[in-house]
N, C-alpha and C positions, 0 to 999 in steps of 0.2 A: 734624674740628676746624677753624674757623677762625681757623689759622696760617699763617704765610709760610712754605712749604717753601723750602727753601735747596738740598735737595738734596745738600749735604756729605756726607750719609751713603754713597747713592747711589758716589759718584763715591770717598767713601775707600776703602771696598769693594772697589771693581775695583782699587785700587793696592795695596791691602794683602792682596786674597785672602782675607778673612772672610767665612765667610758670612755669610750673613743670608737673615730669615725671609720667605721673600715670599709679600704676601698680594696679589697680583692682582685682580682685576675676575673675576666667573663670567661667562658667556658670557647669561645670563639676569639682568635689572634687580633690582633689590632691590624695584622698587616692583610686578616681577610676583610677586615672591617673596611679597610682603605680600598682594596681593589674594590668591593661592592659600592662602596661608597662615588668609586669615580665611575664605575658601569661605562667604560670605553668612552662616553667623552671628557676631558676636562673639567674639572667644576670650576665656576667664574668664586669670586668671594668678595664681598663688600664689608668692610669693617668699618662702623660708625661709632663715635666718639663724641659723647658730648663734655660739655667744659663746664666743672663747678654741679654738676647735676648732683643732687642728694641723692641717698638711697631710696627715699619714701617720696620723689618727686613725680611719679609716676604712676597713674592709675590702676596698675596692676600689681604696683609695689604698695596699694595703701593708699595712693593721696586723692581725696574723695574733694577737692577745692577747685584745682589744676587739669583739664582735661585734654588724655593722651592716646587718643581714641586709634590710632594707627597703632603704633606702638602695644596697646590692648590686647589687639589683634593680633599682633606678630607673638604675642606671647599664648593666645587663644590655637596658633596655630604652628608652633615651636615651645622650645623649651626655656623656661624662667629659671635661673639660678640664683639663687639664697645665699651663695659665701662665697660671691666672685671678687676680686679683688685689684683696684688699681697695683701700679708698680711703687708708689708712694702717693704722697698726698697734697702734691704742687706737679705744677702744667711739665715744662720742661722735661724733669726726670723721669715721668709716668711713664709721656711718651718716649722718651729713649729707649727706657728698657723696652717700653712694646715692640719700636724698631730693629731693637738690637739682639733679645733674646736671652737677655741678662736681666738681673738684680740688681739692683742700686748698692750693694756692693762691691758690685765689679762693674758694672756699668759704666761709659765715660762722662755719662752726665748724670750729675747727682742734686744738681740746685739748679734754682732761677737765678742764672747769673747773666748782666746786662754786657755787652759792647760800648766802647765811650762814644760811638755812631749811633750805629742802629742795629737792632737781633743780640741776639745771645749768644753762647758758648757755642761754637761750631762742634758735631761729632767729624771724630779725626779723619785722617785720609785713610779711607780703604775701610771704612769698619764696615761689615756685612752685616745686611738689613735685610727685613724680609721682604722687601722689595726687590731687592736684589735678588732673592731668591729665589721670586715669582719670575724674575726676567729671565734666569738662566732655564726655564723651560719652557720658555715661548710665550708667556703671558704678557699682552698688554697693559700697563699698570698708571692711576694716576692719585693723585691728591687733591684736593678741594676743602677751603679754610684754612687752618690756622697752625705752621710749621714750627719755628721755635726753637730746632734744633741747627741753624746755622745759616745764615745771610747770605745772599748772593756773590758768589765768586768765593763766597769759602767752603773747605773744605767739608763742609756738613751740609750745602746747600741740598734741596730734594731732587736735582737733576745728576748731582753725583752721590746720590744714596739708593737708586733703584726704580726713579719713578721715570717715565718718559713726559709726562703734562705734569706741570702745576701751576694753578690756580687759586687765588687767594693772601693771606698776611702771611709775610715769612718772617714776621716781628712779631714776638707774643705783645710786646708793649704798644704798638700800635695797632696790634685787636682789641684794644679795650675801645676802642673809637667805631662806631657801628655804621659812623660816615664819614667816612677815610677819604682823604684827599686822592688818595694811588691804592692802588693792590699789585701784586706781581704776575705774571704769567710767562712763569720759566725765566727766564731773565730781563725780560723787558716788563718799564714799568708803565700799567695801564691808569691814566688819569681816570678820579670820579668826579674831580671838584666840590666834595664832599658834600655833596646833594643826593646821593646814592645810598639805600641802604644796603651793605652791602651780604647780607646774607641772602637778599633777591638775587642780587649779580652772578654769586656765585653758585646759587641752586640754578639758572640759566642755563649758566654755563658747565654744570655735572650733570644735567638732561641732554642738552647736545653731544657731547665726548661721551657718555654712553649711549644713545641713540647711533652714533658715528662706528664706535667699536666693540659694541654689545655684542654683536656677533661671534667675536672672536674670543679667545677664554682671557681674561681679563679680572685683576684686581685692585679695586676701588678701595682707597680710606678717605673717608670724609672725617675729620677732626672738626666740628663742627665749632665755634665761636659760641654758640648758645648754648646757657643764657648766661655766660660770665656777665660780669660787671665789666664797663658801667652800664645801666641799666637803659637799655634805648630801643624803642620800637617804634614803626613807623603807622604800626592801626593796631590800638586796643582789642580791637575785633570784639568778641564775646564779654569782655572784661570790662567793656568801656562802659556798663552802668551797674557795676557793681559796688557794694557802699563799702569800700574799702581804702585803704591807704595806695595814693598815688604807685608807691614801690611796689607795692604787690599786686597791682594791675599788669606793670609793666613786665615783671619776673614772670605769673603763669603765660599772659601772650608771648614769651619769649620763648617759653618752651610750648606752649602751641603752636607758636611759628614751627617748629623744629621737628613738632612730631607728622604737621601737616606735611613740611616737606621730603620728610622721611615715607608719606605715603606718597606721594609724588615719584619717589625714585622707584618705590614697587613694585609702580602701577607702569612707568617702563619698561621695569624686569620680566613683565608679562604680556605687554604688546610686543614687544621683541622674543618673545616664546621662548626666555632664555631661565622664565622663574625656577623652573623644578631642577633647572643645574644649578643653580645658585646658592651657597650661602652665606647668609645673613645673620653679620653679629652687631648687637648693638651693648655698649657700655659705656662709664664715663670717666673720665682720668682722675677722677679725685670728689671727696667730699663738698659739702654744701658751703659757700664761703662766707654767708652772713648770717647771726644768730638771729636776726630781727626775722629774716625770711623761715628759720626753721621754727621761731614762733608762734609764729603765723601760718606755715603750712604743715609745720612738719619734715620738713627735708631730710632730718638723718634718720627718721623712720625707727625712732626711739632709740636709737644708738649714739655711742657715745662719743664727744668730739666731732671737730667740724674741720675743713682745709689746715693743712701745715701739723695737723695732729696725726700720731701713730696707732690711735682708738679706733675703733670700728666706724665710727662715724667720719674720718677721714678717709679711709682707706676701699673699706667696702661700696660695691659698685652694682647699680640696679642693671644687671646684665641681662640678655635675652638672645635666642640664638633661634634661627628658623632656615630649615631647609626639608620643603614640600616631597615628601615620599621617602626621605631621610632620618630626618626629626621627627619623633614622633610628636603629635598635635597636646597639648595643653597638658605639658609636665611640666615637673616641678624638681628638682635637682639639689642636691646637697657638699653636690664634690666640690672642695675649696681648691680654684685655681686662679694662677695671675696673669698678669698681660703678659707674662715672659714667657708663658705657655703658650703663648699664639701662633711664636715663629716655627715651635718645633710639632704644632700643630698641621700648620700649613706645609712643613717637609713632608708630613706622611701623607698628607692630604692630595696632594700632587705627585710627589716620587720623587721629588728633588732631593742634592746629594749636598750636604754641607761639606764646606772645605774644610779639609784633613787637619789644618791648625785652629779651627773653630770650638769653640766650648759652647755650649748652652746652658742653662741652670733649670730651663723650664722641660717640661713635660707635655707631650700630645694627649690631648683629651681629645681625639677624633674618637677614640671609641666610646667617651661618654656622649657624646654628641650623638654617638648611633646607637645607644640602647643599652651601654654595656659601660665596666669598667675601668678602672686604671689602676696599678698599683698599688698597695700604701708606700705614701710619699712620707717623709721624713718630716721634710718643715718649708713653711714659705717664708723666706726673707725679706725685709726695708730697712731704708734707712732714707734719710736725710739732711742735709746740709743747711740750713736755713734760721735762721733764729736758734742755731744752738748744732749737736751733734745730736740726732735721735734716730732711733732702733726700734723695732718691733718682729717679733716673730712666731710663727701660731707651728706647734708639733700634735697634731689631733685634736683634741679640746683643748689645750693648753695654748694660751697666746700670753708671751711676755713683752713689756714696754718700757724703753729705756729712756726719760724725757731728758737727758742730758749727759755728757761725758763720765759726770761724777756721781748720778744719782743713780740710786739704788733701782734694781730692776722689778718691777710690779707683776704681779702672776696671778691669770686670770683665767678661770675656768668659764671657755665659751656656751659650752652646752647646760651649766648650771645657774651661768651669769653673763647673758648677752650681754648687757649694758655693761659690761664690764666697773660694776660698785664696788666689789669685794675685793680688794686687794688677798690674796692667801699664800702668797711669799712666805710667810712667817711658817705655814702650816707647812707646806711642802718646801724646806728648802733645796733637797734635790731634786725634784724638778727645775727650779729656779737657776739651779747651779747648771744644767745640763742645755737647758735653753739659753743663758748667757756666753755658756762655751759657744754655741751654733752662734751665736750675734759675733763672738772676738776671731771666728775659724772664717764666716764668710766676706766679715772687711777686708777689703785690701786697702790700704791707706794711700792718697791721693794726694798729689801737690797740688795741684787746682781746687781741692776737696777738702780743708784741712779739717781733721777732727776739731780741733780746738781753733775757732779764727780768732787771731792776735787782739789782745785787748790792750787799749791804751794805758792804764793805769796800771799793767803791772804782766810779765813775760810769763805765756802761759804754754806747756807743751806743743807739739804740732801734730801731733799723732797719738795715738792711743795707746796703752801697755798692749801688752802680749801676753 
């Protein structure tokens, strides 16, 4: 990141005797790591996303209910990561920053914000996405599911953000509908007559367009619809004689639909002889959205808070990463990175050149990916806009939470107190002070985005001190 390390953390550390997670330099460059890793051809890169996915909703994450027998596997034969992390804790923003390669501090999208039509907040004209990225070195690129970041003919649509196909809901509000009247394909709209389910439609239709372009180095994001709410499926399958409550039938076949068709795309990737170039990341943009369902299964995987919250249980993501002869087989990872880390991932990963007035916030973890490490990183950033102004930000063990404009910031030692119970603010108030400075240095304050949104009964700032 280019930030002014200060080093405070460093140096509280040895006085206080905390650990902390050190990610060292590997003894081998990142940039021999990238040419080995490309070995003369291209590597193709699929990045899957699921919607609403808990951390412990997954077999390999814990959930002994819900079976994710694909996914299993991909972790039996790739790498499982322990502290990976959405971009926030609602749809929209997550994915932005994935696209963009920013923090929800700087970001241009920070909330779910609707159109008086239809879609949401467009990203502006010209923002540079990592699609855009993949395109400027020859890569074929497409989409499949559920976009969110800007409506047809506008400026954020995915045909002027770097994708060449898409297919699927370019309105997060009408992905909640699982049999949609219409879906989009690039700009024209394909009738269902809402008889369709349509996460069949669109697994169809991401086996053909890669069967069609698999050949050629190519990158795939599937943002997957499942298993947001509301809750709809079209066969029980496994589930349907189980002595359980209606909801929770429906919710695990929704992610066994998801993981099935996750083995579906695989099992392409290897008729077409393209597996062992390939990698494969899977993650999900945000925490578990119903408490009933984490009762019942466990979704935040004993962590704390759930969707729209800045706690580990909104934020943290059951990630998984595989690439055959790359990834080494059935590890298990600790390095805390975000979705903003993707874009500057996929720069080394390929050899593409960001442009010259381009910022990033994230970090390549291509070399954790192959065996080796990254830096010590300073701090990972959130925020968001939604039911209030809130913050959160992890500097090695240390993760601090800001549940509102005005409230006091909470401090929580991740490696002594997952579940983030113990408040220790009080104990450590420079820590506390050094992490809120990092939350007040990476806002940028937003008119679309207001710290404080106007309340009726009485004029309230529009922005935050400094």
């Amino acid at each position: 990141m280019k930030h002014q390390n200060s080093n405070w953390l460093g140096k509280l550390s040895k006085k206080l005797a905390v650990p902390l997670l050190t990610l060292a330099l590997g003894c081998v460059s990142s940039a021999v790591l990238a040419a080995d890793a490309k070995g003369g051809a291209k590597p193709n890169v699929v990045f899957i996303l699921a919607d609403d996915l808990g951390y412990g909703d997954v077999g390999c994450f814990g959930q002994d209910k819900i079976k994710t027998p694909n996914l299993d596997k991909m972790a039996e034969e790739g790498m499982r990561f322990t502290a990976s992390y959405a971009s926030t804790s609602v749809c929209a923003p997550s994915r932005g920053s994935l696209m963009c390669g920013q923090h929800t501090g700087h970001a241009p999208i920070r909330s779910n914000k609707e159109l008086p039509t239809e879609g949401q907040t467009p990203l502006p004209e010209g923002t540079f996405t990592v699609a855009k990225l993949f395109q400027s070195v020859g890569y074929k690129t497409a989409a499949f599911g559920k976009w969110g970041l800007g409506f047809v003919d506008s400026t954020g649509a995915p045909d002027k953000m770097g994708f060449d196909y898409f297919f699927g809901y370019n309105c997060q509000r009408k992905a909640h509908d699982y049999f949609p009247e219409y879906l989009w394909r690039n700009q024209d709209k394909v009738e269902l007559g809402g008889k369709t389910y349509s996460p069949q439609v669109m697994s169809q239709d991401t086996l053909k367009w890669l069967r069609e372009n698999g050949r050629s180095p190519f990158f795939l994001y599937l943002p997957y619809t499942l298993p947001h709410g509301k809750y709809e499926v079209d066969d029980l399958g496994q589930y349907q004689d189980k002595p359980w409550p209606d909801l929770m039938k429906k919710y695990a076949a929704m992610v066994s639909w998801m993981d099935a068709d996750i083995g579906r795309v695989m099992a392409v990737l290897k008729e077409l002889g393209v597996d062992e170039n390939t990698l494969v990341i899977f993650t999900s943009d945000n925490g578990p959205a119903d408490k009933k369902l984490d009762e019942f299964f466990g979704s935040r995987g004993g962590l704390r808070g759930i969707k729209r919250s800045m706690y580990e249980g909104g934020l943290r993501s059951p990630s998984i990463a595989r690439w055959p002869g790359k990834i080494k087989p059935n590890t298990v990872n600790d390095t805390p990175w975000c979705f903003y880390d993707f874009l500057p991932t996929c720069a080394e990963l390929t050899g593409a050149k960001l442009p010259a007035d381009y910022r990033t916030d994230g970090t390549s973890i291509l070399p954790v990916l192959l065996g080796g490490k990254i830096p010590e990183r300073e701090f990972l950033y959130w925020e968001l806009h939604e039911r209030g102004f809130t913050r959160a930000v992890r500097a090695g063990s240390w993760k601090g939470v800001k549940n509102g404009l005005n409230d006091p910031l909470e401090l929580y030692n991740l490696v002594a107190d997952p579940s983030e119970s113990q408040d220790v603010a009080s104990k450590h108030p420079e820590i506390a002070a050094n992490l809120l400075a990092i939350m007040e240095r990476e806002h940028i304050p937003s008119e679309i985005w207001p710290d404080a949104p106007p309340k009726k009964s009485r004029t309230v700032r529009a922005t935050a001190s400094k």
